[in-house]
C-alpha positions as CSV (number, residue, x, y, z in Angstrom):
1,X,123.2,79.8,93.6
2,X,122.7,77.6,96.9
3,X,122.6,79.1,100.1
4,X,125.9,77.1,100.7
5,X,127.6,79.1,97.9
6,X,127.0,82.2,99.5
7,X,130.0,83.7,101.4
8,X,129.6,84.3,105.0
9,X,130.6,88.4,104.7
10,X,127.4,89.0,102.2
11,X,125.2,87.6,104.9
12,X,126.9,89.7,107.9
13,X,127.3,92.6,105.6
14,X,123.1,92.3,105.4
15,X,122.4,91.3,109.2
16,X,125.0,94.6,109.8
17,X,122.6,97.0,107.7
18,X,120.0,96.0,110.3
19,X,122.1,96.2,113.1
20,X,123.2,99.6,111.8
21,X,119.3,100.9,111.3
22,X,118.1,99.9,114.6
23,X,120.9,101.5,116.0
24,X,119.8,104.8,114.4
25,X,116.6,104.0,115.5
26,X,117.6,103.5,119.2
27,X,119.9,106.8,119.0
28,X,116.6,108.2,118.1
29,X,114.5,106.6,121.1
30,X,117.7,107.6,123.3
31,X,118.3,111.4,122.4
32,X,115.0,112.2,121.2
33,X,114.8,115.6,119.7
34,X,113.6,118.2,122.3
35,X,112.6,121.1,120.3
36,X,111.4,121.8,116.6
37,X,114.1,121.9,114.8
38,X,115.4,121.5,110.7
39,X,118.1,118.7,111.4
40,X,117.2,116.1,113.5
41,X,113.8,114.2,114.3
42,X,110.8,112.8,112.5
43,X,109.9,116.2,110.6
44,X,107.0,116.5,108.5
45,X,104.9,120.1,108.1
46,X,102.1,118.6,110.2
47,X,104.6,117.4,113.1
48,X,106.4,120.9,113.5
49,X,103.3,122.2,113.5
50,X,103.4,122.7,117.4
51,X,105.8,121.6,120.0
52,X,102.4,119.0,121.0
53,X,102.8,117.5,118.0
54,X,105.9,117.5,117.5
55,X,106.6,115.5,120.7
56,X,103.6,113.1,120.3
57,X,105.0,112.6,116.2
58,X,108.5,111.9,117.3
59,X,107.7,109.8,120.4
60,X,105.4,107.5,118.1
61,X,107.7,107.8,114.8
62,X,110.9,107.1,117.2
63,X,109.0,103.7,118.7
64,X,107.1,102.5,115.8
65,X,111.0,102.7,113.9
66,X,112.7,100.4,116.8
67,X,109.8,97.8,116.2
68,X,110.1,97.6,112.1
69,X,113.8,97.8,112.6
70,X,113.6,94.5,115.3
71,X,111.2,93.0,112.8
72,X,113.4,93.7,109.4
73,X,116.3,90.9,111.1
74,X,113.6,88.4,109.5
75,X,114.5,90.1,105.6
76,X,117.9,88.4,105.1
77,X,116.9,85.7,106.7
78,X,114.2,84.7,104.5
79,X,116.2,86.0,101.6
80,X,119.0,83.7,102.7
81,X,116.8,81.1,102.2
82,X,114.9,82.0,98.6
83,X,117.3,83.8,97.0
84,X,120.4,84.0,98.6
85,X,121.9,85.5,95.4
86,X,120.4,89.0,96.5
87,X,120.4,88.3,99.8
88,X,121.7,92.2,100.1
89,X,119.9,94.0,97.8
90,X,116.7,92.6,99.0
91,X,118.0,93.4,102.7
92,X,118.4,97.1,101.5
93,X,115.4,97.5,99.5
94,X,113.2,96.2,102.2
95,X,114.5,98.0,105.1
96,X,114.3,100.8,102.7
97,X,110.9,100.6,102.4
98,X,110.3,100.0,105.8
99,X,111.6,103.1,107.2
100,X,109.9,105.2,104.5
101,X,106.3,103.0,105.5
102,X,107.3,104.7,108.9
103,X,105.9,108.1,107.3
104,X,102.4,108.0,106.3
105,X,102.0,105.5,109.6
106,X,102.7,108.2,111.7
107,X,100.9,110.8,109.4
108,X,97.6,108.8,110.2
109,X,98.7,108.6,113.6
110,X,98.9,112.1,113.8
111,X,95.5,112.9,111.4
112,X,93.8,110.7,114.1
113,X,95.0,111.8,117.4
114,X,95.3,115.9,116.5
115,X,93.3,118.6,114.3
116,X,95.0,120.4,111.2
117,X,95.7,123.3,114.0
118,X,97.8,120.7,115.9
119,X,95.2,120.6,118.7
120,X,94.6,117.4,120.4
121,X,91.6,115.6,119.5
C-alpha cells in the first residue's frame, strides 16, 4: 500500500500515541513522586531502596523518558514512509520498547552513581 492510500486518522491516531506518552512523561517531570511509595514513580527494588535513590532514580528515569518520548515522533514518521501499512503497530511496538529501554538505563545509572546499600558513590 502507498503512503497516499493511507488514511489521514491511522497517521494521527499514531502521532496521538506519542503525544499521549510524552504527556505521561511530562505529568511525571511535573508532579514527580515525593516519597517512596507502591503507585506512582519509577519503582524498582534498587530505587526504593532509600529516599536518595529514589529521588536521584526518578529525577533521571522522569528526564531520560521526556527525551525518548520527543525522539519516538520520528517512529511513524519513518514508518509512514517504509511501511505505511503498519504505520501503527510499529508506532506502538516501538514506543513500547522505548519506555521499557528506560529501565535497565536507569538501573546502570543507578549501579554507577550509588552502592547496593543505596549510598552515594
Amino acid at each position: 500500500m502507498s503512503p497516499q492510500l493511507i488514511d489521514s486518522e491511522t497517521v494521527l491516531f499514531s502521532f496521538g500515541y506519542c503525544a499521549l506518552m510524552l504527556v505521561l512523561a511530562l505529568i511525571f517531570l511535573k508532579f514527580p513522586p515525593k516519597k517512596i511509595n507502591s503507585l506512582y514513580g519509577y519503582r524498582t527494588e534498587r530505587s526504593m531502596r532509600n529516599e536518595l535513590v529514589w529521588e536521584a532514580a526518578n529525577s533521571y528515569w522522569t528526564k531520560l523518558f521526556v527525551k525518548l518520548n520527543l525522539a519516538a515522533f520520528t517512529i511513524p514518521a519513518i514508518a509512514y514512509v517504509i511501511y505505511p501499512s503498519q504505520i501503527v503497530l510499529i508506532t506502538v511496538i516501538a514506543s513500547t520498547t522505548l519506555l521499557l529501554a528506560t529501565i535497565p538505563i536507569t538501573e546502570r545509572y543507578l549501579n554507577k552513581n550509588f552502592d547496593k546499600d543505596g549510598n552515594r558513590i
